[in-house]
VOMAR-760282 format. One line per field, with one value per atom (N, C-alpha, C): residue number from 1; atom name; x, y, z. Coordinates in pm, whole numbers, plus 50000, padded with zeros to 5 digits. Layout:
<atoms>
n <- [NUM_...]
atom <- [CA_...]
u <- [X_...]
v <- [Y_...]
w <- [Z_...]
</atoms>
This chain:
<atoms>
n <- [1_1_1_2_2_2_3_3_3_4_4_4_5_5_5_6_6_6_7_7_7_8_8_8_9_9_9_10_10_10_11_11_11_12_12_12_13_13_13_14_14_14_15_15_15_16_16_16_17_17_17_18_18_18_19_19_19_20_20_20_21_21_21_22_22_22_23_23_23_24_24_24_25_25_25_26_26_26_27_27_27_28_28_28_29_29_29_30_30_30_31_31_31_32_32_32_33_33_33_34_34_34_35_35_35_36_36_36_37_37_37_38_38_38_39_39_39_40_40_40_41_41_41_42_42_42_43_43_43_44_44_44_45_45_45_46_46_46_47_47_47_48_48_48_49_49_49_50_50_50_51_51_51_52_52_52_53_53_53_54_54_54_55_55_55_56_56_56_57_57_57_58_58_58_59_59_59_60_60_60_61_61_61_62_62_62_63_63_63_64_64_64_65_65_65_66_66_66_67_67_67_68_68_68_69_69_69_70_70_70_71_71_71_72_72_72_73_73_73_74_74_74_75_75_75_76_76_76_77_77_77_78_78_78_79_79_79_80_80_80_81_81_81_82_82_82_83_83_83_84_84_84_85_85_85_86_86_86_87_87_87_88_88_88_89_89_89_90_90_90_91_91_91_92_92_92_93_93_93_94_94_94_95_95_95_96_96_96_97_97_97_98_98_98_99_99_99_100_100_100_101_101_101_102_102_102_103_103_103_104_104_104_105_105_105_106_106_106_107_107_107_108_108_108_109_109_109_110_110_110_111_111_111_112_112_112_113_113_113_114_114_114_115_115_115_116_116_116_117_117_117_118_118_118_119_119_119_120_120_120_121_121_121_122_122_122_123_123_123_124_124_124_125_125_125_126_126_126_127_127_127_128_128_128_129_129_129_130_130_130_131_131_131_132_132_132_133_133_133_134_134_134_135_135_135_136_136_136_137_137_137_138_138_138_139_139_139_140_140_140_141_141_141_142_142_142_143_143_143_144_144_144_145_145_145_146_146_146_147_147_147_148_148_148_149_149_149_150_150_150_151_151_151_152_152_152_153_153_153_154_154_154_155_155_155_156_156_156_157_157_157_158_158_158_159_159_159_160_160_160_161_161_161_162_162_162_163_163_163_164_164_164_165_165_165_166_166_166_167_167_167_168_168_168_169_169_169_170_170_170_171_171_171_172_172_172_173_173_173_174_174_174_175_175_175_176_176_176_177_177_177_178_178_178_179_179_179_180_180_180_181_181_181_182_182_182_183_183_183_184_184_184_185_185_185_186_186_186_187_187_187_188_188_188_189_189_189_190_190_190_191_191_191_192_192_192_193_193_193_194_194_194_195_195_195_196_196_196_197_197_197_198_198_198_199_199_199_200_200_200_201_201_201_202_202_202_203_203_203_204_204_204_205_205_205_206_206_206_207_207_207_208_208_208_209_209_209_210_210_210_211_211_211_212_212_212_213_213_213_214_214_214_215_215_215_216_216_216_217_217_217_218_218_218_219_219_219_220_220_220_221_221_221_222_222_222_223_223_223_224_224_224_225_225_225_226_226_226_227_227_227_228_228_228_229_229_229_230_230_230_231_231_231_232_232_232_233_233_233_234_234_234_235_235_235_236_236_236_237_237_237_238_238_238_239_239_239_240_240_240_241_241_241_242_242_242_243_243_243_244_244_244_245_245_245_246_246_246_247_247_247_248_248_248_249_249_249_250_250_250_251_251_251_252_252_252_253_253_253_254_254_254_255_255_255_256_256_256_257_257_257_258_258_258_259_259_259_260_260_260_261_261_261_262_262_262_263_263_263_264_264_264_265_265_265_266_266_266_267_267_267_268_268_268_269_269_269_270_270_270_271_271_271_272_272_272_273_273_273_274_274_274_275_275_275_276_276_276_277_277_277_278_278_278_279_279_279_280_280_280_281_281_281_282_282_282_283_283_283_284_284_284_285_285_285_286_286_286_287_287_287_288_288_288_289_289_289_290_290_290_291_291_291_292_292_292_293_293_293_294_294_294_295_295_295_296_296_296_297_297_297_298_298_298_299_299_299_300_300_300_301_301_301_302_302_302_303_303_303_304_304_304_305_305_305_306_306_306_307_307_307_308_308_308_309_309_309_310_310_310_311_311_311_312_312_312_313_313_313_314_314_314]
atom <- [N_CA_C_N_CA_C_N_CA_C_N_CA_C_N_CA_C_N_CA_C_N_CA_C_N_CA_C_N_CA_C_N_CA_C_N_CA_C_N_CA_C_N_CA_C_N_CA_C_N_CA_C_N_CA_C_N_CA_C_N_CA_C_N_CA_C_N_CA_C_N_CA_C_N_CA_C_N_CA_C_N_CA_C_N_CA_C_N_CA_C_N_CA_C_N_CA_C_N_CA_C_N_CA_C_N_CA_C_N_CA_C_N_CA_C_N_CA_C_N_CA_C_N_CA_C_N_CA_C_N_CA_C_N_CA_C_N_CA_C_N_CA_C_N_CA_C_N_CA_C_N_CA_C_N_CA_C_N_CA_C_N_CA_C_N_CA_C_N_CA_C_N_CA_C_N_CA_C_N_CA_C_N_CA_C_N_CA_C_N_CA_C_N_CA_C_N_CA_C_N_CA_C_N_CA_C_N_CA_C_N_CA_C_N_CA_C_N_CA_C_N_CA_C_N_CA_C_N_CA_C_N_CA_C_N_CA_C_N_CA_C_N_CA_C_N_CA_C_N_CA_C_N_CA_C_N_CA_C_N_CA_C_N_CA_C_N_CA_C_N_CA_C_N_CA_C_N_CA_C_N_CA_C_N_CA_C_N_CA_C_N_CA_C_N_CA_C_N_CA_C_N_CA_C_N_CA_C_N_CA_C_N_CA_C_N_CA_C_N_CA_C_N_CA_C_N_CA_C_N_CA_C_N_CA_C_N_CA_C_N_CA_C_N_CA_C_N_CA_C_N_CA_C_N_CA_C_N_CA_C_N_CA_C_N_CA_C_N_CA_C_N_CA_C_N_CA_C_N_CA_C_N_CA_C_N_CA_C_N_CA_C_N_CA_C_N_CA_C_N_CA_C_N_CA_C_N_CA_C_N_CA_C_N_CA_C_N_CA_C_N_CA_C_N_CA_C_N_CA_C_N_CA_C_N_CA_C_N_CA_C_N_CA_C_N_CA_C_N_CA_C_N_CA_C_N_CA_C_N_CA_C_N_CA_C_N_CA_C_N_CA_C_N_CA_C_N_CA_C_N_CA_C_N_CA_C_N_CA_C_N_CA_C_N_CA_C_N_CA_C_N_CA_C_N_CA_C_N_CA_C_N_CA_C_N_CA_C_N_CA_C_N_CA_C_N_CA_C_N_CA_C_N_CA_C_N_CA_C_N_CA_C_N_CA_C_N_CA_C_N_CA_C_N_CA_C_N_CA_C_N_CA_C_N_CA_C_N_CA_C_N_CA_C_N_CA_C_N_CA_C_N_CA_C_N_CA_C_N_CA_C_N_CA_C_N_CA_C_N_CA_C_N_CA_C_N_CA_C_N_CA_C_N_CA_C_N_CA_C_N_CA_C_N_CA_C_N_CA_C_N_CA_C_N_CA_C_N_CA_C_N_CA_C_N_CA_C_N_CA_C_N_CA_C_N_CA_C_N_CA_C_N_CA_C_N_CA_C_N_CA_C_N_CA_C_N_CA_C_N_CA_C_N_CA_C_N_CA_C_N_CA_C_N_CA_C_N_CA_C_N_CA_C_N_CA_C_N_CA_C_N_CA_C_N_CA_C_N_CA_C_N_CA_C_N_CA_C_N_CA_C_N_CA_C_N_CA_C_N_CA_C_N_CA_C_N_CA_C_N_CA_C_N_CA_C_N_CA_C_N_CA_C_N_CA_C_N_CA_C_N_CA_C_N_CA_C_N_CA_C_N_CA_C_N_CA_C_N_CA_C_N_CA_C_N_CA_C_N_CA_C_N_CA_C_N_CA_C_N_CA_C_N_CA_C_N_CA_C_N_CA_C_N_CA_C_N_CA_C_N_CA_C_N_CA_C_N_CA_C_N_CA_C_N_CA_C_N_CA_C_N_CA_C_N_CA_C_N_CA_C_N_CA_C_N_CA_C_N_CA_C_N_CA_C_N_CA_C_N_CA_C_N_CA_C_N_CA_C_N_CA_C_N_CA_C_N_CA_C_N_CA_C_N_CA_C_N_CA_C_N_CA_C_N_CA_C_N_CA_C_N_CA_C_N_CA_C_N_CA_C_N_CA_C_N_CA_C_N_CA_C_N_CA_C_N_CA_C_N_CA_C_N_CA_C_N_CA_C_N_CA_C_N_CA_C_N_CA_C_N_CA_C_N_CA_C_N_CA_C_N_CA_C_N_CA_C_N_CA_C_N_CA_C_N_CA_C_N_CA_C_N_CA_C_N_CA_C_N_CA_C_N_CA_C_N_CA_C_N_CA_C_N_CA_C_N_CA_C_N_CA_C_N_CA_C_N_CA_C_N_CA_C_N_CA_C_N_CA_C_N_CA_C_N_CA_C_N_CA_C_N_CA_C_N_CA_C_N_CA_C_N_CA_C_N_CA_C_N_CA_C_N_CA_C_N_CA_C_N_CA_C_N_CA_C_N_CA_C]
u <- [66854_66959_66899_66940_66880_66953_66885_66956_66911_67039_67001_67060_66923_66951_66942_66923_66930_66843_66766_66651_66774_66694_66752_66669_66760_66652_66541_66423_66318_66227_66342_66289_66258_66322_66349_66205_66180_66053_66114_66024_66091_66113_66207_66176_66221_66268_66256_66322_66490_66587_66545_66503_66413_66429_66351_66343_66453_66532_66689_66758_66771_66903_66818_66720_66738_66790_66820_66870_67066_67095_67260_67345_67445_67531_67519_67367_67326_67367_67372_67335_67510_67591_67773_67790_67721_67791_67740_67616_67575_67621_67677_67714_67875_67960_68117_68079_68015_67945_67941_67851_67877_67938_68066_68199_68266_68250_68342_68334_68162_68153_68141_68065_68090_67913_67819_67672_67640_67542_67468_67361_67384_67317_67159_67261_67168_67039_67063_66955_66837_66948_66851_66738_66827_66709_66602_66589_66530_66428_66493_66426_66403_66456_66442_66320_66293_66143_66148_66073_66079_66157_66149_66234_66358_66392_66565_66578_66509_66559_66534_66473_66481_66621_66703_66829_66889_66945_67052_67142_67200_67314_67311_67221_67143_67097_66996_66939_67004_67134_67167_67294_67381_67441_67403_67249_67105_67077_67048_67012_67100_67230_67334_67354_67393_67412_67252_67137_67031_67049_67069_67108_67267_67334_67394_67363_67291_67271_67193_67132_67016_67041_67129_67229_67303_67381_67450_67362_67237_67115_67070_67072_67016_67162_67310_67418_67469_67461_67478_67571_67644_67670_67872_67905_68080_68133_68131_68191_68186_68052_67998_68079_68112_68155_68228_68339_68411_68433_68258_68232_68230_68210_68166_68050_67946_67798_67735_67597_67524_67541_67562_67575_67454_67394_67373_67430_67381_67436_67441_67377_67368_67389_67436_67407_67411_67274_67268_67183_67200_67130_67070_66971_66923_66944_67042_67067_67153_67163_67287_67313_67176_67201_67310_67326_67428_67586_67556_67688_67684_67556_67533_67587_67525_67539_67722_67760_67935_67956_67917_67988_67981_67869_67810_67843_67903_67992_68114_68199_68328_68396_68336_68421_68463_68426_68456_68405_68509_68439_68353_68291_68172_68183_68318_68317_68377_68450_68486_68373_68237_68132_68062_68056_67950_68029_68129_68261_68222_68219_68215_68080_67979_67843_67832_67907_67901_67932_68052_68103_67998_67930_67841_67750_67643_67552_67529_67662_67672_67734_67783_67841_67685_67616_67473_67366_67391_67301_67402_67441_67579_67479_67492_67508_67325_67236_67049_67028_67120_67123_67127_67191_67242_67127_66999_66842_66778_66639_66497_66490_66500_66496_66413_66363_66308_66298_66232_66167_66044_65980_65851_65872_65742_65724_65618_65661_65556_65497_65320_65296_65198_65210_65187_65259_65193_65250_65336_65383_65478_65577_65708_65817_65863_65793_65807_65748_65637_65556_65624_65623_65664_65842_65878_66051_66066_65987_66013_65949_65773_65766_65791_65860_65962_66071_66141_66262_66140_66052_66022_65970_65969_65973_66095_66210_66317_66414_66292_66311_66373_66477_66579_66448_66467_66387_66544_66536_66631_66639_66516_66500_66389_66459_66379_66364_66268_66262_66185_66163_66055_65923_65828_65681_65623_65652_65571_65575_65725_65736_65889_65864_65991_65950_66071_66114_66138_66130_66144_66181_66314_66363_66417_66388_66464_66400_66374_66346_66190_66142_66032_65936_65946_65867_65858_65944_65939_65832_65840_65808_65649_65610_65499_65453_65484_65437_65387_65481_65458_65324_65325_65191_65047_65062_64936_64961_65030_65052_65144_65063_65122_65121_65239_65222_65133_65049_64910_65001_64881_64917_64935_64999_65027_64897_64913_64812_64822_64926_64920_65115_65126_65250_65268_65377_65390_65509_65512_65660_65773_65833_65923_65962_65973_66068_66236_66243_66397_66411_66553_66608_66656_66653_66730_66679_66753_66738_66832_66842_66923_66983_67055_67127_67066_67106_67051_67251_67231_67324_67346_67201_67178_67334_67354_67446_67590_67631_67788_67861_67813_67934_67975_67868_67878_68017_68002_68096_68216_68247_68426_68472_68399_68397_68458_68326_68341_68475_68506_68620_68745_68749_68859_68846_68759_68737_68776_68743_68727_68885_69005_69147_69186_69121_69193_69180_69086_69007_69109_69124_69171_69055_68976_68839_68909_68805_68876_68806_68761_68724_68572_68469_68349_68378_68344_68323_68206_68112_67948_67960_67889_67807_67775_67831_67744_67699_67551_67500_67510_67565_67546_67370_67414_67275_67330_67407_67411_67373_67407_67354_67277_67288_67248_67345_67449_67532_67630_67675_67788_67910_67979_68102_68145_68313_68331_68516_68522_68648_68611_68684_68660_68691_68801_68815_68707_68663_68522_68404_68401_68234_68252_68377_68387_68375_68426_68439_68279_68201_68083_67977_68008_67978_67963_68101_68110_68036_68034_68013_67840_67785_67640_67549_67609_67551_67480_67555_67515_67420_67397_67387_67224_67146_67023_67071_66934_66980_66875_66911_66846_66814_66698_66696_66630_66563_66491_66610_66692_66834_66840_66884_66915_66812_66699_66593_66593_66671_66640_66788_66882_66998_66990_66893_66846_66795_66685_66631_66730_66822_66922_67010_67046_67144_67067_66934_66870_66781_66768_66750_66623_66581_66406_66425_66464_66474_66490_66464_66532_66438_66572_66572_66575_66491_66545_66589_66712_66748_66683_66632_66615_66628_66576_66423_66328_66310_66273_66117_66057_65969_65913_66005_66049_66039_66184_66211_66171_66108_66043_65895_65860_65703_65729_65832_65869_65894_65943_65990_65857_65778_65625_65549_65555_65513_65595_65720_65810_65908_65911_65961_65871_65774_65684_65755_65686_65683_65886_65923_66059_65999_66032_65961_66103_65992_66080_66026_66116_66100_66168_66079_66122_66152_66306_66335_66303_66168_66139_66135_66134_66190_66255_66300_66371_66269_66125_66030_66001_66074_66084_66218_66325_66432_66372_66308_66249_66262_66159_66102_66236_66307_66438_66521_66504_66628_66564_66449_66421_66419_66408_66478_66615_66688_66852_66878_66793_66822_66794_66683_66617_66635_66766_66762_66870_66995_67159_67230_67300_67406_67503_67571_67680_67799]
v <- [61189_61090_60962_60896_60802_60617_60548_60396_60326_60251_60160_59983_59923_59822_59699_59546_59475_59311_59292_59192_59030_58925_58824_58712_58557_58496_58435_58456_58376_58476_58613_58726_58685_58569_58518_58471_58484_58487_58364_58277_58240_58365_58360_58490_58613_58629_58791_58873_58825_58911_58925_58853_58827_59042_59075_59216_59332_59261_59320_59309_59213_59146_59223_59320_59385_59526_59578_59696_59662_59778_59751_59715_59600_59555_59469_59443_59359_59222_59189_59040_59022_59094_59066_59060_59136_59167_59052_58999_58851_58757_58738_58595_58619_58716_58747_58685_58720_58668_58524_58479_58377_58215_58306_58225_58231_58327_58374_58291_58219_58133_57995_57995_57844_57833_57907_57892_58009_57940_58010_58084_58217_58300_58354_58357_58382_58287_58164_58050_58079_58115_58072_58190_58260_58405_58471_58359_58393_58274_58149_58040_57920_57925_57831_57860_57694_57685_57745_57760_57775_57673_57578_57480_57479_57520_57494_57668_57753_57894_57850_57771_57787_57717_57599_57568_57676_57649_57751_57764_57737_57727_57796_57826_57908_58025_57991_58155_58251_58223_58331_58414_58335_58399_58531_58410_58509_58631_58594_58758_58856_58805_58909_58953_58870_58928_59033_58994_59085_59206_59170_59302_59427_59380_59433_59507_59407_59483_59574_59570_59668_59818_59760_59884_59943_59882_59969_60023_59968_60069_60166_60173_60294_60386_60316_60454_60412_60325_60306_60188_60135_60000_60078_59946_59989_60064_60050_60162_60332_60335_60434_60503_60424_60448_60575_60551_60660_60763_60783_60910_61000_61130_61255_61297_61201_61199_61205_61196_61145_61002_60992_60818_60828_60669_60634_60736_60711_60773_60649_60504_60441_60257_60195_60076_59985_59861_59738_59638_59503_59408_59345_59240_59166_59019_58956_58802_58785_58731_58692_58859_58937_59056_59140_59087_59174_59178_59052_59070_59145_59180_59296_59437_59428_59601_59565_59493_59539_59513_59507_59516_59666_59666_59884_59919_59889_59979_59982_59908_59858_59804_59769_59645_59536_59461_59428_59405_59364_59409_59313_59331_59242_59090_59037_58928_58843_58958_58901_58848_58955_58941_58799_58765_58693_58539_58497_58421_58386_58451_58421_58344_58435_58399_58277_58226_58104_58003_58015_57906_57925_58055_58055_57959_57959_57910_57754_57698_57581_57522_57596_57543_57555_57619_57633_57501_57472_57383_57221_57208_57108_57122_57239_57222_57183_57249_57205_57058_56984_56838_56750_56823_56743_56709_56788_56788_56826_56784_56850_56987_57093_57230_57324_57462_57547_57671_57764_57892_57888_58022_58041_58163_58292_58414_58454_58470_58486_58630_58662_58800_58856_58960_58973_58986_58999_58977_59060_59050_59146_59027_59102_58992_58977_59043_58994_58926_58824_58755_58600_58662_58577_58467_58564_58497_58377_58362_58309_58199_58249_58122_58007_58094_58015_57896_58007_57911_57815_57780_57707_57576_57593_57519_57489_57496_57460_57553_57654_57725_57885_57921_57971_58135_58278_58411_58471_58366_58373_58501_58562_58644_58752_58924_58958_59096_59081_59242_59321_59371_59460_59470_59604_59631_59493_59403_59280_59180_59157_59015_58998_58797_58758_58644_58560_58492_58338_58247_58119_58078_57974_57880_57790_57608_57508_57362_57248_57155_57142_57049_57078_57071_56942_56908_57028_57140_57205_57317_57319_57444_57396_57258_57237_57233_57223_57234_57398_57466_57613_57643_57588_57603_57572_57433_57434_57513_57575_57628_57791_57850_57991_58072_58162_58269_58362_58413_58544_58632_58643_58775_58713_58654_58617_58604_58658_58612_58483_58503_58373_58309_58230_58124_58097_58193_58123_58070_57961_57883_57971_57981_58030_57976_57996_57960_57915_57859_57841_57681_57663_57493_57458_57586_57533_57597_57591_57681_57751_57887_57967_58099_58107_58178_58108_57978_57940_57846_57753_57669_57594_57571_57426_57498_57577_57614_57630_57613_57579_57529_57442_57382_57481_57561_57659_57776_57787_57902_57871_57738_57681_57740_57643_57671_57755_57922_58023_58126_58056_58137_58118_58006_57974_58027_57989_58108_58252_58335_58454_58522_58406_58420_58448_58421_58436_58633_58672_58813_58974_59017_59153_59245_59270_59385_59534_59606_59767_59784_59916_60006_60056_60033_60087_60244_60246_60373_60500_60412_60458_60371_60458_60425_60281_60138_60022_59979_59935_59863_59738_59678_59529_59483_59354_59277_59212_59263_59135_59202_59315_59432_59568_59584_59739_59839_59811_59935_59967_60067_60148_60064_60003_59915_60012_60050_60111_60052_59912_59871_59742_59749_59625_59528_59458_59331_59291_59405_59345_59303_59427_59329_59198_59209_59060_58929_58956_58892_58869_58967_58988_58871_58895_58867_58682_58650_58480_58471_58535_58493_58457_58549_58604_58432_58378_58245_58169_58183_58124_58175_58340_58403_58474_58556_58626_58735_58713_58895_58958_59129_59205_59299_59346_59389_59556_59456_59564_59685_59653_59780_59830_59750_59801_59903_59880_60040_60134_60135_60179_60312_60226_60310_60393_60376_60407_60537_60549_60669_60762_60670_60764_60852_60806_60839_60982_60978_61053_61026_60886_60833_60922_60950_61023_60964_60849_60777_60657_60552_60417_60338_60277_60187_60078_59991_59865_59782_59691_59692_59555_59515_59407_59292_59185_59164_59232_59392_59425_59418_59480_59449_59438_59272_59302_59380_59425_59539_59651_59716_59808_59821_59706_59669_59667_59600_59673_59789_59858_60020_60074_60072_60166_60170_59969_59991_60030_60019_60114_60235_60264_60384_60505_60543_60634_60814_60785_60969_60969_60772_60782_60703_60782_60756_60671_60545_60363_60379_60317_60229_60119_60059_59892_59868_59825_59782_59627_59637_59519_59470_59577_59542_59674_59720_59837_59925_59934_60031_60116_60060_60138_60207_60196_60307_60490_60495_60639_60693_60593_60654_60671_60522_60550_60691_60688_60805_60978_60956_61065_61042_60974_60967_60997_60908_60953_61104_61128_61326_61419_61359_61462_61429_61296_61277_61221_61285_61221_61380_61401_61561_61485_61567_61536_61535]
w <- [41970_41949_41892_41778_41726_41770_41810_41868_41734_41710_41604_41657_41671_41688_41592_41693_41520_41653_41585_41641_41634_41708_41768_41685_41708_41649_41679_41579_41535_41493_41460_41363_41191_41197_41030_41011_40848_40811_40658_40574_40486_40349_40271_40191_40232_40353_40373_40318_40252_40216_40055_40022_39861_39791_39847_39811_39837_39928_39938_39901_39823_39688_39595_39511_39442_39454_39559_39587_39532_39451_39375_39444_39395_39476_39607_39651_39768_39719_39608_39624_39581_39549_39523_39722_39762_39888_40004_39944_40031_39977_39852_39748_39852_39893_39890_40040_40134_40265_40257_40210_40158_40178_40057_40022_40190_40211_40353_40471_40493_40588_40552_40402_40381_40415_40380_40354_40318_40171_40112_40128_40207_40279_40138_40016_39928_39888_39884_39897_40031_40143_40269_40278_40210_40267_40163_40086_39940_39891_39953_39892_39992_40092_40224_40257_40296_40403_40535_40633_40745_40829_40808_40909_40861_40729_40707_40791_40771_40860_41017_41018_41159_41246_41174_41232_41285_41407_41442_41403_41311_41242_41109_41100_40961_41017_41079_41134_41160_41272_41272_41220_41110_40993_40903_40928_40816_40864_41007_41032_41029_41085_41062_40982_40890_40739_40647_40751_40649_40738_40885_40912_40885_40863_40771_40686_40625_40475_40420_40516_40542_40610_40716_40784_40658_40584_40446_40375_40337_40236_40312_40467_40523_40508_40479_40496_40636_40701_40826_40869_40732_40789_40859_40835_40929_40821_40695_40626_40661_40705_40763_40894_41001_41076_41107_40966_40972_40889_40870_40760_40842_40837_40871_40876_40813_40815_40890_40912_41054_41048_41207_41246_41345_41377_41501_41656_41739_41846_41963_41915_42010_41915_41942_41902_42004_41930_42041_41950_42037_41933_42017_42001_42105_42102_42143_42138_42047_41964_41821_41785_41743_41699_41770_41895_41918_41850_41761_41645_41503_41513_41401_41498_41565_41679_41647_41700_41716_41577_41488_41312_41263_41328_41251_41419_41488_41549_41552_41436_41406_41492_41628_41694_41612_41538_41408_41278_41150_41043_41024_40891_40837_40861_40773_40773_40877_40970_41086_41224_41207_41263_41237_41096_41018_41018_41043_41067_41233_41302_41477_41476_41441_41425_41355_41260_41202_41314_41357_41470_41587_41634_41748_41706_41602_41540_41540_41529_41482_41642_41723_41835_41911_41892_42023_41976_41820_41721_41819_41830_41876_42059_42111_42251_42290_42165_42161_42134_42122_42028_42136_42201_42345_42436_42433_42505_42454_42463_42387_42450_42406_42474_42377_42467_42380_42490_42394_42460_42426_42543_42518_42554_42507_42583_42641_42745_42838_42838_42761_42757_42866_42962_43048_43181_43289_43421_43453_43604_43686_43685_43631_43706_43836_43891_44078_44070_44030_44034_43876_43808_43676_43733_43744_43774_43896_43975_44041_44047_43942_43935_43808_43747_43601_43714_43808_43888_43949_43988_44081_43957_43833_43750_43682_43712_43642_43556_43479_43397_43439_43317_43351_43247_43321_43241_43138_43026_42948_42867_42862_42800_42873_42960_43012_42917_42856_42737_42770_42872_42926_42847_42868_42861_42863_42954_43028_42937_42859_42819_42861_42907_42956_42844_42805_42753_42847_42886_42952_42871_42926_42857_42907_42869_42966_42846_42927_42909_42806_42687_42638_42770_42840_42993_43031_43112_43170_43064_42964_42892_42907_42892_42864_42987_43108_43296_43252_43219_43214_43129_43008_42935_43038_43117_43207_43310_43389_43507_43457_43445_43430_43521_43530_43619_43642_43749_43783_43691_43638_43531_43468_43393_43239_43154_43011_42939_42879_42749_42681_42747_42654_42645_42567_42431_42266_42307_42188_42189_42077_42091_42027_41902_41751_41700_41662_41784_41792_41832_41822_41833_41955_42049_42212_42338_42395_42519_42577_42449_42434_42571_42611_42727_42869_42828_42973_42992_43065_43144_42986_42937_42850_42754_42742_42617_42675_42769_42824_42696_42685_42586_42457_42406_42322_42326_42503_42536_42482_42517_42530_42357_42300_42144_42114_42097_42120_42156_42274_42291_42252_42164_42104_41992_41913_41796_41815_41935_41919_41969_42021_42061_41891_41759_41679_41611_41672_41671_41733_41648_41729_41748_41794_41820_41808_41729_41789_41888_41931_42032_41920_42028_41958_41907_41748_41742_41800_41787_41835_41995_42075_42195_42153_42227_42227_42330_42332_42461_42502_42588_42619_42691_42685_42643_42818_42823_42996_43052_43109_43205_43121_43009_42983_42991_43041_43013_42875_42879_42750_42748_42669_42691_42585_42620_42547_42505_42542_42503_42394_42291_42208_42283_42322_42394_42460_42603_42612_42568_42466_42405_42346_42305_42290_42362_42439_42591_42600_42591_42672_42565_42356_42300_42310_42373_42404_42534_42586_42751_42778_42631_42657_42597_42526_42477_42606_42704_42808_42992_42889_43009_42972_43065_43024_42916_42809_42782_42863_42912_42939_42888_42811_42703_42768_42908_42980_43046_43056_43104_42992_42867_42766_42716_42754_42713_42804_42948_43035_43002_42983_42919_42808_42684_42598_42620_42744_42805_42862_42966_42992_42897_42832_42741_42607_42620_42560_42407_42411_42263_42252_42118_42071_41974_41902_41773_41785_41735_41738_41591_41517_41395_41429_41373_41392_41270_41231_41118_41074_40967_40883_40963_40996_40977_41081_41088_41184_41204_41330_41360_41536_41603_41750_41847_41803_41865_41886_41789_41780_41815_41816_41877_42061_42121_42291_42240_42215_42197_42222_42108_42116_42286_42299_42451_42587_42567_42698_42659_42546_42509_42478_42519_42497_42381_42304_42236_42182_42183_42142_41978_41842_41711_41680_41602_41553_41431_41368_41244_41256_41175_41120_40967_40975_40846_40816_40730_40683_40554_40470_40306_40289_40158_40108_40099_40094_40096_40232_40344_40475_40483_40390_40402_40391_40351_40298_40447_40466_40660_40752_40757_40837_40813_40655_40650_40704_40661_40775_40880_40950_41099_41148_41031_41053_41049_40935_40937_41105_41103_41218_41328_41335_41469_41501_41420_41460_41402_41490_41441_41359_41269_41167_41236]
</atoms>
């Protein structure tokens, strides 16, 4: 069974979509994107510095939309959905990505995905402004040991992705107590590329936003198996993932259920879509003898699509 997921931000690289706008029709279908939100996805992902990709308000349009697009060159995007072809057997995203996972699982369409994500983006950029905040990941350690002593510093395990990395996130102070005082076990403490202190409390104000935007939304019903990022389990009503999609700005992802369901469910495949990499790097270390690819330019479709063959029924 093959899982196709889609990475979170501070996957963005400057340049990355550069080699994906030559594949036919990519660059009509990011220019129409676009117009749709009101930023030039084609500039950012082709010719932006690192610090204009790194706004939240940019980043994660960007990723959605490269993941997308990348999902359509593998044959996989929502058009797909309702071919007769081989599909996915599993979709999930990790953090923002989880608005790519519900687009290529037709909870909704493209531009309805890439539209929410705009208002998320710019409402979390709004709620990071409000305090000096960040992440870090913590590599190493037991989280019986790690989690508690993040809480005894302030800091919220915003991000728990199993094979022994958690994510911390809170105050710069707090992040930098954590840099001198680390948890037994831990090796290092990178800072994250990002602008806040994403699924913690700090982003409340994000939610309200959010859910007014998303009252204007009709969701279908996942076509494909989707995983949530709050608990790890199968949601299999559109309204909810939606629900789940606003609610999650402010909440942990668990990325570690989400592989744990992955096993259950029978995955021996998993893609990861454009800007991949991430994801698929935890996969190798807690998914054992389960074969990944990473879509990182159009020269790794070859590999995916043999995967899709040998590892999704028609």
């Amino acid at each position: 069974m093959l899982v196709l997921v889609a990475p979170g931000q501070g996957a963005q690289t400057p340049g990355f979509l550069t080699p994906w706008l030559e594949l036919p029709g990519a660059a009509d279908r990011l220019a129409a994107w676009s117009d749709a939100i009101g930023l030039d996805l084609v500039h950012y992902g082709t010719k932006a510095d690192a610090d204009e990709i790194r706004d939240t308000a940019v980043a994660q349009p960007l990723l959605v939309a490269a993941g997308l697009l990348s999902a359509a060159a593998l044959g996989a995007g929502t058009s797909a959905a309702d071919a007769a072809g081989p599909r996915p057997g599993v979709v999930a995203g990790h953090s923002v990505g989880e608005f790519t996972a519900a687009a290529l699982a037709g909870v909704l369409d493209d531009t309805a995905a890439l539209r929410l994500v705009r208002t998320r983006g710019l409402a979390m950029a709004d709620a990071a402004a409000i305090a000096p905040t960040g992440m870090s990941a913590l590599l190493g350690g037991d989280p019986e040991v790690t989690v508690p002593h993040l809480e005894k510093l302030g800091l919220t395990p915003a991000n728990v992705n199993g094979a022994g990395q958690i994510v911390a996130a809170g105050t710069l102070e707090q992040l930098a107590a954590l840099a001198e005082d680390k948890p037994e076990g831990v090796r290092r403490v990178v800072p994250l590329k990002v602008a806040g202190a994403f699924h913690t409390h700090h982003m409340a104000p994000a939610v309200a936003t959010l859910e007014q935007a998303a009252k204007e939304l009709t969701p279908a019903d996942p076509k494909v198996t989707y995983v949530s990022n709050k608990d790890g389990q199968a949601v299999a009503a559109g309204t909810e993932v939606l629900a789940r999609l606003v609610g999650q700005v402010a909440n942990p992802v668990r990325w570690d259920l989400c592989m744990e369901t992955f096993q259950t469910l029978g995955a021996t495949a998993l893609i990861e879509v454009c800007p991949g990499g991430t994801l698929t790097g935890i996969a190798k270390r807690a998914l054992p003898g389960v074969a990944t690819v990473a879509l990182k330019t159009p020269d790794d479709l070859d590999a995916a699509r043999t995967l899709v063959a040998e590892h999704t029924a028609v």
